[in-house]
Each structure stands twice: as C-alpha cells, then as structure tokens.
PQR file of N, CA, C, O and H, with PARSE charges and radii, in Angstrom:
ATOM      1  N   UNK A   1       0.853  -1.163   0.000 -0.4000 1.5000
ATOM      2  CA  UNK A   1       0.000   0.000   0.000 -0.0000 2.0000
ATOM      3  C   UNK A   1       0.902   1.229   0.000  0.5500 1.7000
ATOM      4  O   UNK A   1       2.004   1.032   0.512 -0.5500 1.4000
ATOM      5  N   UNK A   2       0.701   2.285  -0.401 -0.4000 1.5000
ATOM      6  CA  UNK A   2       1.322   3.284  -0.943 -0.0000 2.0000
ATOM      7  C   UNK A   2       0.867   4.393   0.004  0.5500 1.7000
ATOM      8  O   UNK A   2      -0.128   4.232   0.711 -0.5500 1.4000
ATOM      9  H   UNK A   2      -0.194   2.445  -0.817  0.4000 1.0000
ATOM     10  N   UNK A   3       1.544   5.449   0.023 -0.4000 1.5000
ATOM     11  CA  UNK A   3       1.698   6.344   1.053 -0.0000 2.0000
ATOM     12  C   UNK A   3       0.234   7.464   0.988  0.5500 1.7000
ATOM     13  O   UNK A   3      -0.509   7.848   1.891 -0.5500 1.4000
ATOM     14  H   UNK A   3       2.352   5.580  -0.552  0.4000 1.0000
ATOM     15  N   UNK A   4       0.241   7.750  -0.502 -0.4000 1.5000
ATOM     16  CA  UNK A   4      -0.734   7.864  -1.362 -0.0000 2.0000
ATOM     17  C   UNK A   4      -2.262   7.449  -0.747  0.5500 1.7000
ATOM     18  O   UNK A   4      -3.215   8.160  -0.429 -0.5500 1.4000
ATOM     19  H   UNK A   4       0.844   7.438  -1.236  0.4000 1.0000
ATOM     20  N   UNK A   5      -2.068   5.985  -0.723 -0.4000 1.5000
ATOM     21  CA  UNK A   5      -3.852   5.196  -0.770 -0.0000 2.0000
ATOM     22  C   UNK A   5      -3.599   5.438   0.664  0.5500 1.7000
ATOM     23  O   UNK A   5      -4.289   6.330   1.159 -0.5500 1.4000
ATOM     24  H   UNK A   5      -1.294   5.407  -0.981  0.4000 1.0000
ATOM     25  N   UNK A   6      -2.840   4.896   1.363 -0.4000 1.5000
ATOM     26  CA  UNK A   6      -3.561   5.306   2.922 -0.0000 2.0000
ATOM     27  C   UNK A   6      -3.963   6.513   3.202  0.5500 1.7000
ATOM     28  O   UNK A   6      -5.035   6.663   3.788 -0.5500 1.4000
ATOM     29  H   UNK A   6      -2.279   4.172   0.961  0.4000 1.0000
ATOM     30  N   UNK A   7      -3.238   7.519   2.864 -0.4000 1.5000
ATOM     31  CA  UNK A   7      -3.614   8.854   3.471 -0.0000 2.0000
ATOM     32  C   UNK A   7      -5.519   8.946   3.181  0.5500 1.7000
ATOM     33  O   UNK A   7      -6.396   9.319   3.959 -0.5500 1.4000
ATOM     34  H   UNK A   7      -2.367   7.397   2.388  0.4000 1.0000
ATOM     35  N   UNK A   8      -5.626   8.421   1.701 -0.4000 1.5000
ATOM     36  CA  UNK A   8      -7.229   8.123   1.448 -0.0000 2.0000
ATOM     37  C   UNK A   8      -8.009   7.782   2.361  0.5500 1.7000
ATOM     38  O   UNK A   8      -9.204   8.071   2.303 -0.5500 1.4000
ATOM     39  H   UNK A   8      -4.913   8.118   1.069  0.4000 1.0000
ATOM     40  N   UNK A   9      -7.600   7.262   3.141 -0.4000 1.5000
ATOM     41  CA  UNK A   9      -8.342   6.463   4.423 -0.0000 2.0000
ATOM     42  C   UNK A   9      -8.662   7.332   5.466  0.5500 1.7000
ATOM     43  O   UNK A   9      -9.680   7.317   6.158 -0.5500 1.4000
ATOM     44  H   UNK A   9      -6.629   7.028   3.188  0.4000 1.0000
ATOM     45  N   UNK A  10      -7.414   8.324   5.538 -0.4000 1.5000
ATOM     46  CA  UNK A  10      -7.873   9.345   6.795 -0.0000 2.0000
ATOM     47  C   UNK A  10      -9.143  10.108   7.098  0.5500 1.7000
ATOM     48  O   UNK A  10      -9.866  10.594   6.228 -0.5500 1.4000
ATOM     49  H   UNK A  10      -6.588   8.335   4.976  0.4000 1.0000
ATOM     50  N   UNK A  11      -9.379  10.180   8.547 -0.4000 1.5000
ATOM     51  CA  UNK A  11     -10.937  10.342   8.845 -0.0000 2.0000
ATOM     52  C   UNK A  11     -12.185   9.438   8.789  0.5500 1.7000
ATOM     53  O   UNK A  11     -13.316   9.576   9.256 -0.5500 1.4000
ATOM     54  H   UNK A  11      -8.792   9.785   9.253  0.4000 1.0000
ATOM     55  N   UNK A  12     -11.525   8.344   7.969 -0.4000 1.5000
ATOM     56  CA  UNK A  12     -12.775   7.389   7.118 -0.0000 2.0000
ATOM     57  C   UNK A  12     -13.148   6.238   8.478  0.5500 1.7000
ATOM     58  O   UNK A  12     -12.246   6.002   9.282 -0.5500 1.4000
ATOM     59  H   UNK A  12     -10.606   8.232   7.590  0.4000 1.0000
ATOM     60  N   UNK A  13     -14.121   5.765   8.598 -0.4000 1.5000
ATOM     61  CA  UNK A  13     -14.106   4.543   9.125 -0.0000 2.0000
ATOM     62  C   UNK A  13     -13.807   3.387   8.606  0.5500 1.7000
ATOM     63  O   UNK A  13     -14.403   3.112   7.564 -0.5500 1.4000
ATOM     64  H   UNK A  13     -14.854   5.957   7.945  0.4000 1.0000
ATOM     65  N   UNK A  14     -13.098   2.660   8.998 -0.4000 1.5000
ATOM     66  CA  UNK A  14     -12.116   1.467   8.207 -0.0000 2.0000
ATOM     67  C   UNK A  14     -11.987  -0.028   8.769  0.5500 1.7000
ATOM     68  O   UNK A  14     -11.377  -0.154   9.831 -0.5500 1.4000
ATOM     69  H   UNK A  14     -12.614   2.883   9.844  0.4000 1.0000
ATOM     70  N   UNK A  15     -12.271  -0.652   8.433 -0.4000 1.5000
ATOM     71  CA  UNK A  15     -11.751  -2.115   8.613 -0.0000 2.0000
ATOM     72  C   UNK A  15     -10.714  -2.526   8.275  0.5500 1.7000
ATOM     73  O   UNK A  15     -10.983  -3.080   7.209 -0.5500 1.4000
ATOM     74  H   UNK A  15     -12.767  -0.551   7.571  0.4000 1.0000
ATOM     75  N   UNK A  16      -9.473  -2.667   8.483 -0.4000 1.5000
ATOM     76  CA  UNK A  16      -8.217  -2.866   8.058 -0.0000 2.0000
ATOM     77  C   UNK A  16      -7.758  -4.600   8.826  0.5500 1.7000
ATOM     78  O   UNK A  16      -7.818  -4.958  10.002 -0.5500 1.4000
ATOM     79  H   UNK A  16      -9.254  -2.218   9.349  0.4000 1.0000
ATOM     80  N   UNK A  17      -7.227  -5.516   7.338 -0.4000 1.5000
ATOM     81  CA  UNK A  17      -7.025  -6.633   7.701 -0.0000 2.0000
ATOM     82  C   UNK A  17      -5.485  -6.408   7.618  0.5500 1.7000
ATOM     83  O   UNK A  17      -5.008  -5.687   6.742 -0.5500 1.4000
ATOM     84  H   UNK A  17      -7.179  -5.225   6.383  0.4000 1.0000
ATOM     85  N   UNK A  18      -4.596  -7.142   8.700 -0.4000 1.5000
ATOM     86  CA  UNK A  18      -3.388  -7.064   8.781 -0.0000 2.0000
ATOM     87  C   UNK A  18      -2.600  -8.034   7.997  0.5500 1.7000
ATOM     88  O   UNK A  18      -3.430  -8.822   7.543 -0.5500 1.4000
ATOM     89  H   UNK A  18      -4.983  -7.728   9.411  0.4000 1.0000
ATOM     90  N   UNK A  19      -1.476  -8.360   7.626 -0.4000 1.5000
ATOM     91  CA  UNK A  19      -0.515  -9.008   7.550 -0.0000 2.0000
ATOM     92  C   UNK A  19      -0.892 -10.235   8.259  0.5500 1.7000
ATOM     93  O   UNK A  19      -1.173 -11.204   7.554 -0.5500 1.4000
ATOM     94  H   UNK A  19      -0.802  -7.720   7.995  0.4000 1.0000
ATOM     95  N   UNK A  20      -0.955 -10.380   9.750 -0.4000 1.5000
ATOM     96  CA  UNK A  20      -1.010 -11.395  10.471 -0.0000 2.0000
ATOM     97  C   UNK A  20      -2.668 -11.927  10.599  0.5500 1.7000
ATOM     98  O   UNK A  20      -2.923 -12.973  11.195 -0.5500 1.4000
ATOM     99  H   UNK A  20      -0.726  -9.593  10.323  0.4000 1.0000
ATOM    100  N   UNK A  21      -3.357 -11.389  10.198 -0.4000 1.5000
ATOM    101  CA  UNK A  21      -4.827 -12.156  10.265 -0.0000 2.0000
ATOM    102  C   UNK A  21      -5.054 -11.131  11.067  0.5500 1.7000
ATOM    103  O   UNK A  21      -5.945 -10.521  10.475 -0.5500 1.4000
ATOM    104  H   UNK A  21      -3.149 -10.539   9.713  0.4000 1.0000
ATOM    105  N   UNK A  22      -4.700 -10.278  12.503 -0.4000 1.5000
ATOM    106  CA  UNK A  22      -5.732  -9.417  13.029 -0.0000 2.0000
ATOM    107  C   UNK A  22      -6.551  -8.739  12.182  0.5500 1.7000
ATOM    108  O   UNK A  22      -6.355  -8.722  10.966 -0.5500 1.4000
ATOM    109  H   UNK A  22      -3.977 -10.773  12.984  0.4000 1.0000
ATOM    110  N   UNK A  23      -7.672  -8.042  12.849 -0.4000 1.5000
ATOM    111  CA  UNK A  23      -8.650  -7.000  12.287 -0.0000 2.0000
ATOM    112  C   UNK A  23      -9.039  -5.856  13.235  0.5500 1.7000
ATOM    113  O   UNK A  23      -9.559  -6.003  14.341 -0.5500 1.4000
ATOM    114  H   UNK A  23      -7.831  -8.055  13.836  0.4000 1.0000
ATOM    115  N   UNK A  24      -8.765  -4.881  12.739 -0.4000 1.5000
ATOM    116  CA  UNK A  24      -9.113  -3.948  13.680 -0.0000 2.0000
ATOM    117  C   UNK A  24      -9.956  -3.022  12.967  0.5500 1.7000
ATOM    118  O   UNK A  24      -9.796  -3.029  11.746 -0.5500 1.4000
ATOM    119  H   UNK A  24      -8.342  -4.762  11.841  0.4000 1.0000
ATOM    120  N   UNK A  25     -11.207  -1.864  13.645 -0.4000 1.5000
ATOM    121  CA  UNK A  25     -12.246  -1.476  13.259 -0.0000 2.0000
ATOM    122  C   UNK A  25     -11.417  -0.191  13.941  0.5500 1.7000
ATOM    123  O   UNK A  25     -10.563  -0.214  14.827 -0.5500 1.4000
ATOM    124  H   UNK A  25     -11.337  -1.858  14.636  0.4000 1.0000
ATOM    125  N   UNK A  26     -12.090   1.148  13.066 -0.4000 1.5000
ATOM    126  CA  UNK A  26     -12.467   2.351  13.973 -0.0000 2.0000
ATOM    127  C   UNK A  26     -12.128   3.625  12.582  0.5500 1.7000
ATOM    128  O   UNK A  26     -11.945   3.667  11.366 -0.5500 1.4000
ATOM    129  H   UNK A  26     -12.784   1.166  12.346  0.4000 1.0000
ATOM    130  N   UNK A  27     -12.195   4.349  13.556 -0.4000 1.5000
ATOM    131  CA  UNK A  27     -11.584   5.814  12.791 -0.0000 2.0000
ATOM    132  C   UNK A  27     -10.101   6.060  12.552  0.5500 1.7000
ATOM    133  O   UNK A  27      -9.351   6.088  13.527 -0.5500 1.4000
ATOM    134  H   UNK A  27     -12.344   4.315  14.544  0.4000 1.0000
ATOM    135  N   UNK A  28      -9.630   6.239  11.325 -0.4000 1.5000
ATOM    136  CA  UNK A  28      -8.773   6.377  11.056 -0.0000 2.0000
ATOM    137  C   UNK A  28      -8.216   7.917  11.380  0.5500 1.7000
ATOM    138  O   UNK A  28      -7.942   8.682  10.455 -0.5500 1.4000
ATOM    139  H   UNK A  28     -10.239   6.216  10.533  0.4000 1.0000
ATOM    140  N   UNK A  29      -8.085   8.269  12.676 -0.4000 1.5000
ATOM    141  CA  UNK A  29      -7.994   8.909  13.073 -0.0000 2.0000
ATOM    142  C   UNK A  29      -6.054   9.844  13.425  0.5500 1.7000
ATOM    143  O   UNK A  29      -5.899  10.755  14.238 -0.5500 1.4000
ATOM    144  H   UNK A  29      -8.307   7.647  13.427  0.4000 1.0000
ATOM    145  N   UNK A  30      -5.347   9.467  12.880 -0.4000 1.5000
ATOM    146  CA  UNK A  30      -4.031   9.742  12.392 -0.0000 2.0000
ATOM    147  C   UNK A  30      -3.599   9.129  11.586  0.5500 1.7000
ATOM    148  O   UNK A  30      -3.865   7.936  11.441 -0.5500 1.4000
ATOM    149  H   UNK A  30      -5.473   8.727  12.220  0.4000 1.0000
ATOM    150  N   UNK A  31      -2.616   9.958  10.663 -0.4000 1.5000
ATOM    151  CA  UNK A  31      -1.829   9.750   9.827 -0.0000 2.0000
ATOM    152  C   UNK A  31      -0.521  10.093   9.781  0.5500 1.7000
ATOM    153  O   UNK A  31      -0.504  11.235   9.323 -0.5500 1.4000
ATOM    154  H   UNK A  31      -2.400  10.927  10.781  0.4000 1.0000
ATOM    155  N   UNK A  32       0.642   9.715  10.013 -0.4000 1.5000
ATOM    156  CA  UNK A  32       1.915   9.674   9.535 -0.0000 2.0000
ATOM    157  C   UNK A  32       2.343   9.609   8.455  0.5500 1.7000
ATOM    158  O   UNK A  32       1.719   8.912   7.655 -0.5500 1.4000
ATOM    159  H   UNK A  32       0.628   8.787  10.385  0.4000 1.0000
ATOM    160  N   UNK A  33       3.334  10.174   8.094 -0.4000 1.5000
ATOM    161  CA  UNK A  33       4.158  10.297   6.152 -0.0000 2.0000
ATOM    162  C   UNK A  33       5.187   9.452   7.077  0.5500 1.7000
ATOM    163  O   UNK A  33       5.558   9.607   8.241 -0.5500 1.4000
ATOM    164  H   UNK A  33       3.840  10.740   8.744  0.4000 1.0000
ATOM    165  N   UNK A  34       5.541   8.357   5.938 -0.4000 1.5000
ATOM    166  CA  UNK A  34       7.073   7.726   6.198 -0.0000 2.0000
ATOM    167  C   UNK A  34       8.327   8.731   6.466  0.5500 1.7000
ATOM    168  O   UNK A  34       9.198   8.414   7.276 -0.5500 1.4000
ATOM    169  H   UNK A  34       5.240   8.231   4.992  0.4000 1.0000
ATOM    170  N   UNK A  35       8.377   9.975   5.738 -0.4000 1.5000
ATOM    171  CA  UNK A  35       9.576  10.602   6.518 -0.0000 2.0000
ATOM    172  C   UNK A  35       9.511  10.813   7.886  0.5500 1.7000
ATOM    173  O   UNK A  35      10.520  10.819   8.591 -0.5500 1.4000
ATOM    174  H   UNK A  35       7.670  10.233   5.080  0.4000 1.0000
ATOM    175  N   UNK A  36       8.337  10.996   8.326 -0.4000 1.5000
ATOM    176  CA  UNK A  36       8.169  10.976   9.653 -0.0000 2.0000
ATOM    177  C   UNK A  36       8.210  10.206  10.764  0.5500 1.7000
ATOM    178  O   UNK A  36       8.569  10.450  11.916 -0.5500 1.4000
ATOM    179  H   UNK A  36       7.517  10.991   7.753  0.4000 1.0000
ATOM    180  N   UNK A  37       7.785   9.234  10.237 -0.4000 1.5000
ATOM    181  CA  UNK A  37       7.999   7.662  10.751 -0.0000 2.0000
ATOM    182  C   UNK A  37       9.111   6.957  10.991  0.5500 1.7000
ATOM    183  O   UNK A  37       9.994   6.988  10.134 -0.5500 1.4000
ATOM    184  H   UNK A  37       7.494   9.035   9.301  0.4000 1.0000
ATOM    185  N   UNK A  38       9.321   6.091  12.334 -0.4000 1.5000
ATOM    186  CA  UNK A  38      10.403   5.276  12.012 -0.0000 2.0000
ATOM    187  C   UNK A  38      10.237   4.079  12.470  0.5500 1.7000
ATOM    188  O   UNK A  38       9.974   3.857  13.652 -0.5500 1.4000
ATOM    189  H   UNK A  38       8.603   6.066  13.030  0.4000 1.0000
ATOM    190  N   UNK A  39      10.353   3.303  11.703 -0.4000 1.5000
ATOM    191  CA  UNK A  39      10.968   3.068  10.492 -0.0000 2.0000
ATOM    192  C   UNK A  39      10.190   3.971   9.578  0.5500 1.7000
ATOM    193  O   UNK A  39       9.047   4.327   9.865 -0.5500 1.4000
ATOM    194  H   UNK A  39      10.567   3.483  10.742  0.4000 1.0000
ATOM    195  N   UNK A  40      10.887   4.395   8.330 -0.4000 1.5000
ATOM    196  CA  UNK A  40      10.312   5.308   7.347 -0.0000 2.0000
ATOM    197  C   UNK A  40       9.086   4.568   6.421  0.5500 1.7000
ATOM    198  O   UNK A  40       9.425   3.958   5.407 -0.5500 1.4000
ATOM    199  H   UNK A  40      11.816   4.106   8.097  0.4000 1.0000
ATOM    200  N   UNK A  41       7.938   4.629   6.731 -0.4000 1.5000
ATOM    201  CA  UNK A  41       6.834   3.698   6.386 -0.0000 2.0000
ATOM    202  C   UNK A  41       5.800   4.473   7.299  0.5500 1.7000
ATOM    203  O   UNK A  41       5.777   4.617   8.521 -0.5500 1.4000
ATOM    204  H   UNK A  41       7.663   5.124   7.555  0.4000 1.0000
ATOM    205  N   UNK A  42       4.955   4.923   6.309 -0.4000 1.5000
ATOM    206  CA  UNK A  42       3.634   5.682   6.100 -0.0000 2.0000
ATOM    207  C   UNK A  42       2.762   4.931   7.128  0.5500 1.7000
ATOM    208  O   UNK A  42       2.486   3.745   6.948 -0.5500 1.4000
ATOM    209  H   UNK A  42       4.974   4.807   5.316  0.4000 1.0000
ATOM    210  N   UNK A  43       2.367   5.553   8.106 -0.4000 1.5000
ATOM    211  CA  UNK A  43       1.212   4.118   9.156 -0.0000 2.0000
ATOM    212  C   UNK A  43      -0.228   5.777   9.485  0.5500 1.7000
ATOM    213  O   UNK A  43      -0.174   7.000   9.354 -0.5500 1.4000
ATOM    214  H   UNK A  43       2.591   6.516   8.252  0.4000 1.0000
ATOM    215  N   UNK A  44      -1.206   4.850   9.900 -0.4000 1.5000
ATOM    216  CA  UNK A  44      -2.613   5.072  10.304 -0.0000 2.0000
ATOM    217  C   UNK A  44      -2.717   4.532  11.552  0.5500 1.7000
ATOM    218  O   UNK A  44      -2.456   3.365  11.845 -0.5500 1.4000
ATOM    219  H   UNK A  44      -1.250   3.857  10.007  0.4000 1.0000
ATOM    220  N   UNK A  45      -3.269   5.768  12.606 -0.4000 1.5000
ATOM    221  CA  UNK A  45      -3.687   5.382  13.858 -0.0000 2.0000
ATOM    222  C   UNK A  45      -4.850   4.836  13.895  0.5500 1.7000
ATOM    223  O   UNK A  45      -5.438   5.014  12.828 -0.5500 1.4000
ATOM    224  H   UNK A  45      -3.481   6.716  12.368  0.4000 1.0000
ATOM    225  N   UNK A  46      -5.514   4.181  14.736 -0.4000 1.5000
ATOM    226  CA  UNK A  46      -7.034   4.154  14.994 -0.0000 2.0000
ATOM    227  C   UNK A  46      -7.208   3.761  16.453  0.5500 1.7000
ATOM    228  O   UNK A  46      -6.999   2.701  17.044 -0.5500 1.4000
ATOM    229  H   UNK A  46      -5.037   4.037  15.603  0.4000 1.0000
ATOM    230  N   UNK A  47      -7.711   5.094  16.894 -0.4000 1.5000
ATOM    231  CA  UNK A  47      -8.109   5.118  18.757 -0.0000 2.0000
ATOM    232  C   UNK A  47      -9.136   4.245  19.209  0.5500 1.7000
ATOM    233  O   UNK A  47     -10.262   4.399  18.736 -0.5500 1.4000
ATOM    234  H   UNK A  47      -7.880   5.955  16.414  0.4000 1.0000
ATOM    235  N   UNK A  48      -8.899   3.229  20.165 -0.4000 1.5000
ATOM    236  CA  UNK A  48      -9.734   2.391  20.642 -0.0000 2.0000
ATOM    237  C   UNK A  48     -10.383   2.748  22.107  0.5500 1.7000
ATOM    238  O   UNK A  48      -9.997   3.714  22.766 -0.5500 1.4000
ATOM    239  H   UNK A  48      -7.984   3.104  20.549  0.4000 1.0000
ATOM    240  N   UNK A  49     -11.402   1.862  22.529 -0.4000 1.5000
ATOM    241  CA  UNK A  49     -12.445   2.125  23.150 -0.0000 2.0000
ATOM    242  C   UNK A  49     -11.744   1.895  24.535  0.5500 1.7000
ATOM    243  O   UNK A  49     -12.518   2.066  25.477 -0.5500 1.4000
ATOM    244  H   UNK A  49     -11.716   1.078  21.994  0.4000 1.0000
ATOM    245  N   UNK A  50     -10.611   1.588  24.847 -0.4000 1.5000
ATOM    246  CA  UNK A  50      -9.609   1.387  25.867 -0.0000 2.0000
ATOM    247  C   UNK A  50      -8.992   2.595  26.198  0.5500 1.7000
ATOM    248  O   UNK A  50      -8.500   2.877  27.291 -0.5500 1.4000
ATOM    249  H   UNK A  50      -9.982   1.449  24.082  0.4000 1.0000
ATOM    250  N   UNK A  51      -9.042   3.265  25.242 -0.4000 1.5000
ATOM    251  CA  UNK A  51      -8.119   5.023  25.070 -0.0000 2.0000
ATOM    252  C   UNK A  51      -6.938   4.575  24.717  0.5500 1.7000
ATOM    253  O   UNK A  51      -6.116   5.193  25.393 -0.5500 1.4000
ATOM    254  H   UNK A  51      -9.442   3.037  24.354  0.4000 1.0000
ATOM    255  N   UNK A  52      -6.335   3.719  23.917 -0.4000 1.5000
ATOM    256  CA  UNK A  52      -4.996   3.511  23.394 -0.0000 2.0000
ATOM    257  C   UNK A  52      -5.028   3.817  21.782  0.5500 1.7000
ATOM    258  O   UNK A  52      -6.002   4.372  21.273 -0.5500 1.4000
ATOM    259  H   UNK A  52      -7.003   3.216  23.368  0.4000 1.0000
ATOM    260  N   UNK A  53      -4.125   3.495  21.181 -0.4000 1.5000
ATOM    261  CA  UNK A  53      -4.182   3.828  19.723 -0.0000 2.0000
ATOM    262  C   UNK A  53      -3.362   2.902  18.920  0.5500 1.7000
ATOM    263  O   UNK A  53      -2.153   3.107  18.817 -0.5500 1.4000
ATOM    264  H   UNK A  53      -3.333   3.044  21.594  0.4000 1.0000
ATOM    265  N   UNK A  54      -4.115   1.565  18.153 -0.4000 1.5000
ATOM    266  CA  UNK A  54      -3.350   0.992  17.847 -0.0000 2.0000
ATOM    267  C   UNK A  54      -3.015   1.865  16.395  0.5500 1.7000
ATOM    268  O   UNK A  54      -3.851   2.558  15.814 -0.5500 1.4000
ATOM    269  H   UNK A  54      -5.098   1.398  18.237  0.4000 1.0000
ATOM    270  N   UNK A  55      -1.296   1.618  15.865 -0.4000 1.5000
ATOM    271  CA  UNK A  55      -0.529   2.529  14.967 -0.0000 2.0000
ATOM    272  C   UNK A  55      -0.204   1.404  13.759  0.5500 1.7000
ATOM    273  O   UNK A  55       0.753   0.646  13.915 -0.5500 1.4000
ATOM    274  H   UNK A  55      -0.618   1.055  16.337  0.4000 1.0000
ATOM    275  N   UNK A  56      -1.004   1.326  12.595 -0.4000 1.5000
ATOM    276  CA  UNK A  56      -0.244   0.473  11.638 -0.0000 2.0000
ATOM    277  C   UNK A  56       0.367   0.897  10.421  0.5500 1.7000
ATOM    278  O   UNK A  56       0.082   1.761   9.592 -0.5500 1.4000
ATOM    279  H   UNK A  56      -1.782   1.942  12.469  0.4000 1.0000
ATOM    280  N   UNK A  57       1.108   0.219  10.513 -0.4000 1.5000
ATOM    281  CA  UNK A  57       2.100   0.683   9.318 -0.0000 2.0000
ATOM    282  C   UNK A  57       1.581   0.095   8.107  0.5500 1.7000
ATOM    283  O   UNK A  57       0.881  -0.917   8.068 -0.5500 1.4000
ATOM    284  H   UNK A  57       1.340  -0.483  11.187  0.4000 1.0000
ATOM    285  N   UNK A  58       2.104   1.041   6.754 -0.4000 1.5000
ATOM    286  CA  UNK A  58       1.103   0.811   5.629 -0.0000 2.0000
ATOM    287  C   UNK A  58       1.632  -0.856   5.049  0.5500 1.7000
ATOM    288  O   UNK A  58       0.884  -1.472   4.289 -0.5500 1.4000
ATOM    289  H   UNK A  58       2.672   1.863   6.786  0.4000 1.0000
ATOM    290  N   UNK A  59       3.002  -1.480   5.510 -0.4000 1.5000
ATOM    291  CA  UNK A  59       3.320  -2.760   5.076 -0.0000 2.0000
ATOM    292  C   UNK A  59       3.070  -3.864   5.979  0.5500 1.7000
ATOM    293  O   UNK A  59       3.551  -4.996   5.940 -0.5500 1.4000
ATOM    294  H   UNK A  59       3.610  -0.980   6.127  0.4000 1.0000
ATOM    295  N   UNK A  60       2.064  -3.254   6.977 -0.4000 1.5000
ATOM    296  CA  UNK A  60       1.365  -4.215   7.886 -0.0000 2.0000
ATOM    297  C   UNK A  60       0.160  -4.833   7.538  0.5500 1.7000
ATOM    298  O   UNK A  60      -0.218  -5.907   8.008 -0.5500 1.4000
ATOM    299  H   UNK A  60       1.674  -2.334   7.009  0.4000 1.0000
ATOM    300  N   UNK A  61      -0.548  -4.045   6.578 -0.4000 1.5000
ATOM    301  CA  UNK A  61      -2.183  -3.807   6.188 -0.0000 2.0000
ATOM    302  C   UNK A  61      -1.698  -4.860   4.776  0.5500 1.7000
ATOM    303  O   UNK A  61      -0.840  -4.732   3.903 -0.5500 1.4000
ATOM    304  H   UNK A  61      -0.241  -3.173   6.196  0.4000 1.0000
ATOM    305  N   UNK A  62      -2.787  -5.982   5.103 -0.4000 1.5000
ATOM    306  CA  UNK A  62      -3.552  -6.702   4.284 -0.0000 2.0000
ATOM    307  C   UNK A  62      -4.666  -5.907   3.044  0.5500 1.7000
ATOM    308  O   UNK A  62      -4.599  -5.980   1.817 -0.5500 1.4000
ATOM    309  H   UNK A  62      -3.484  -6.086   5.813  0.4000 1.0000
ATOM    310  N   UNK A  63      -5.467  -5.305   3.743 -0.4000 1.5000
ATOM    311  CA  UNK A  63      -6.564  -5.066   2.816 -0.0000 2.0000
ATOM    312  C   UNK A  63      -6.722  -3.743   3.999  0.5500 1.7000
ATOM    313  O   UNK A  63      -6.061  -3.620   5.031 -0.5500 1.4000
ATOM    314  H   UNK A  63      -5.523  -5.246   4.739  0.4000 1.0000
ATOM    315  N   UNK A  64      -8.074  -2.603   3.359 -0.4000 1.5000
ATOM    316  CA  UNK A  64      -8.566  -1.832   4.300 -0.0000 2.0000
ATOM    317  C   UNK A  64      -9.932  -1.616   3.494  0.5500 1.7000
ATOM    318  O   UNK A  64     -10.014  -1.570   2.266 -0.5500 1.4000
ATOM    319  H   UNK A  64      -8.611  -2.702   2.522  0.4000 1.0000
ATOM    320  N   UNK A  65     -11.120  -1.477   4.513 -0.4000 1.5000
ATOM    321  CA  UNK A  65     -12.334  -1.715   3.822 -0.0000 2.0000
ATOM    322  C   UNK A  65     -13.162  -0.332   4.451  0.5500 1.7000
ATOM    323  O   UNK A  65     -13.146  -0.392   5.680 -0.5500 1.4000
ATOM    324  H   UNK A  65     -11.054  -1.514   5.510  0.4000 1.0000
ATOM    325  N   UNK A  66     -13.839   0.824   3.974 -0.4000 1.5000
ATOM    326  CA  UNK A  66     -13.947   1.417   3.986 -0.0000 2.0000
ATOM    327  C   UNK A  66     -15.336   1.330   4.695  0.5500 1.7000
ATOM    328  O   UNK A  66     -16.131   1.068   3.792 -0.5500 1.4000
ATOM    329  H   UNK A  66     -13.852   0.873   2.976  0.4000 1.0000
ATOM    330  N   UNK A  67     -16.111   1.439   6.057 -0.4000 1.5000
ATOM    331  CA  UNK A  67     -16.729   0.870   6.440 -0.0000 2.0000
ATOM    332  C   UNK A  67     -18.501   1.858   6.428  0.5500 1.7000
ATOM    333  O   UNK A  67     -18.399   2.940   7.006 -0.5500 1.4000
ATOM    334  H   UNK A  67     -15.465   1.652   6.790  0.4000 1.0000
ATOM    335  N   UNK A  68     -19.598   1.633   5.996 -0.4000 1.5000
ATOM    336  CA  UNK A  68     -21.048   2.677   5.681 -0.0000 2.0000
ATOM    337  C   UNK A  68     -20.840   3.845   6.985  0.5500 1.7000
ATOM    338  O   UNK A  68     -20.630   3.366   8.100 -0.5500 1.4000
ATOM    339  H   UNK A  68     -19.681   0.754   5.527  0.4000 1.0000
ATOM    340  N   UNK A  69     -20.880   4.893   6.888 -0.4000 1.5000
ATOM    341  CA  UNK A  69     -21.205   6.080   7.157 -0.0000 2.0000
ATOM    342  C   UNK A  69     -20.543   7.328   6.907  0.5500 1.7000
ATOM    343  O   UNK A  69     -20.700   8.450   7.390 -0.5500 1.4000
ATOM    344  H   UNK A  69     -21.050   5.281   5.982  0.4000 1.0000
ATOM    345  N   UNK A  70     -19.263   6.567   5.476 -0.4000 1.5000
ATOM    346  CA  UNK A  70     -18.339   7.551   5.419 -0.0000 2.0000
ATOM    347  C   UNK A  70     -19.159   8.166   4.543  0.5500 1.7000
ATOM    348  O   UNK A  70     -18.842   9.252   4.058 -0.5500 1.4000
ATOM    349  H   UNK A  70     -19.136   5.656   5.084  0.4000 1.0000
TER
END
C-alpha cells in the first residue's frame, strides 16, 4: 500500500485486515508520512475504546475496507 492510498483512508471509518490475520475497526484517526515515521513507512492510527491507539504501518495492512457512514 502506498503512502498515497492510505492517506485516502484518513478520517474514514475502516476495517483494516493485517498481515497477520488481526482486524481492527475504527476511525482512522491519524496519519503519519514515512519521513516521519520510524521506520520510514507511512502508518494510520485508529483510537480504541480502551483510550490507546493501535498505529499500523502501511506494510502491515492486508486489505482496508472502507466501512457505511463515510
């Protein structure tokens, strides 16, 4: 996935399948540019109902599914 298509995602509600089989749901609620990042690789936050924020990186993401109310 390209630095490009994720940023697409930002704000959106998302289903994102990982690399490893997890799935995680929510608002894509940050975005990182790989220069910023380190390792240099473009990632998407999404804040959970715990108050943590899981952070994935765009070569973590399997698929991302854009979820009805965007």
């Amino acid at each position: 996935m390209t630095e490009r298509e994720l940023w697409g995602y930002f704000g959106k509600r998302v289903r994102v399948t990982c690399t490893t089989g997890e799935v995680v749901e929510g608002i894509a609620a940050y975005f990182t540019k790989a220069i910023d990042n380190e390792p240099e690789v473009a990632s998407i936050g999404i804040p959970q109902s715990y108050g943590g924020i899981i952070d994935i990186t765009a070569d973590e993401i399997k698929s991302i599914e854009v979820l009805a109310g965007n």
